[in-house]
C-alpha positions as CSV (number, residue, x, y, z in Angstrom):
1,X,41.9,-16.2,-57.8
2,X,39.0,-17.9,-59.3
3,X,35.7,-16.0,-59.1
4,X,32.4,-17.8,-59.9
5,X,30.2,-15.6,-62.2
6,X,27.1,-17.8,-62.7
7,X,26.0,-21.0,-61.3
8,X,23.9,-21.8,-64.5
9,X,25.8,-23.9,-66.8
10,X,26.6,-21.9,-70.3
11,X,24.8,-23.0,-73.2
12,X,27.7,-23.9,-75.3
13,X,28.5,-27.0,-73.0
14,X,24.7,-28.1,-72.4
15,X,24.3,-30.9,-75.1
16,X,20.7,-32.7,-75.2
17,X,19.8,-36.5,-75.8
18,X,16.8,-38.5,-76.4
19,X,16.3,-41.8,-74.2
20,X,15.5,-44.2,-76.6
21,X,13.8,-46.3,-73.7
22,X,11.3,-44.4,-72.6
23,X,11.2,-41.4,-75.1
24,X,12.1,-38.0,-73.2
25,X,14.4,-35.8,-74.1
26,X,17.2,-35.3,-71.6
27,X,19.6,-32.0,-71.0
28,X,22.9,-32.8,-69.8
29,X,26.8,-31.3,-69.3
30,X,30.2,-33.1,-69.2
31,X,30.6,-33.7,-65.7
32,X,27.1,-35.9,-65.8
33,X,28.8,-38.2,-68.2
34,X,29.5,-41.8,-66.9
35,X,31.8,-44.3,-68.9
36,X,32.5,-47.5,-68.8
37,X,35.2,-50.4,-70.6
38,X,34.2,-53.4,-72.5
39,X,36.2,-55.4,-73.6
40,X,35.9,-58.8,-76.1
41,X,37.6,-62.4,-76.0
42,X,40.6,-61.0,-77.7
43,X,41.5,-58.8,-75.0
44,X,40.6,-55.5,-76.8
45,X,38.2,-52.5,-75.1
46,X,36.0,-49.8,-76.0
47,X,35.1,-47.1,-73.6
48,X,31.1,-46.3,-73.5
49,X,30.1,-43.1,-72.6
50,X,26.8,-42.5,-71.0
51,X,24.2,-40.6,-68.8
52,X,21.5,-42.5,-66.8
53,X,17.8,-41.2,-67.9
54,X,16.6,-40.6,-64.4
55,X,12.6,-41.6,-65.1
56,X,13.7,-45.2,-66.7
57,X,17.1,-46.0,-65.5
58,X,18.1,-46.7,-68.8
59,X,22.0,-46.2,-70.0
60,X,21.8,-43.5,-73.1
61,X,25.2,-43.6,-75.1
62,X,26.5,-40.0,-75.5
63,X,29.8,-38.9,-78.1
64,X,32.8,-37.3,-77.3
């Protein structure tokens, strides 16, 4: 049985960013991460991973 010991996330998975938009620095875990697939005139694709900075909107590329 699964048994939830803390709601707070650990600090080993909280990663931080800065917006380059706007200039704040953001605090964020895995499961906040968006992506999405672009792909070129040949067909190929690249995955873009990304949080949304939530005072400017803007999309802030985040790694693996």
């Amino acid at each position: 049985m699964v048994k939830v010991i803390s709601t707070v996330p650990c600090m080993s998975v909280v990663k931080q960013v800065v917006c380059k938009n706007c200039g704040v620095t953001l605090q964020y875990v895995p499961k906040d991460i968006e992506s999405e697939r672009h792909y070129d005139y040949l067909g190929d694709s690249d995955e873009f991973r990304f949080i949304k900075c939530p005072p400017c909107g803007h999309k802030v590329g985040v790694g693996r």
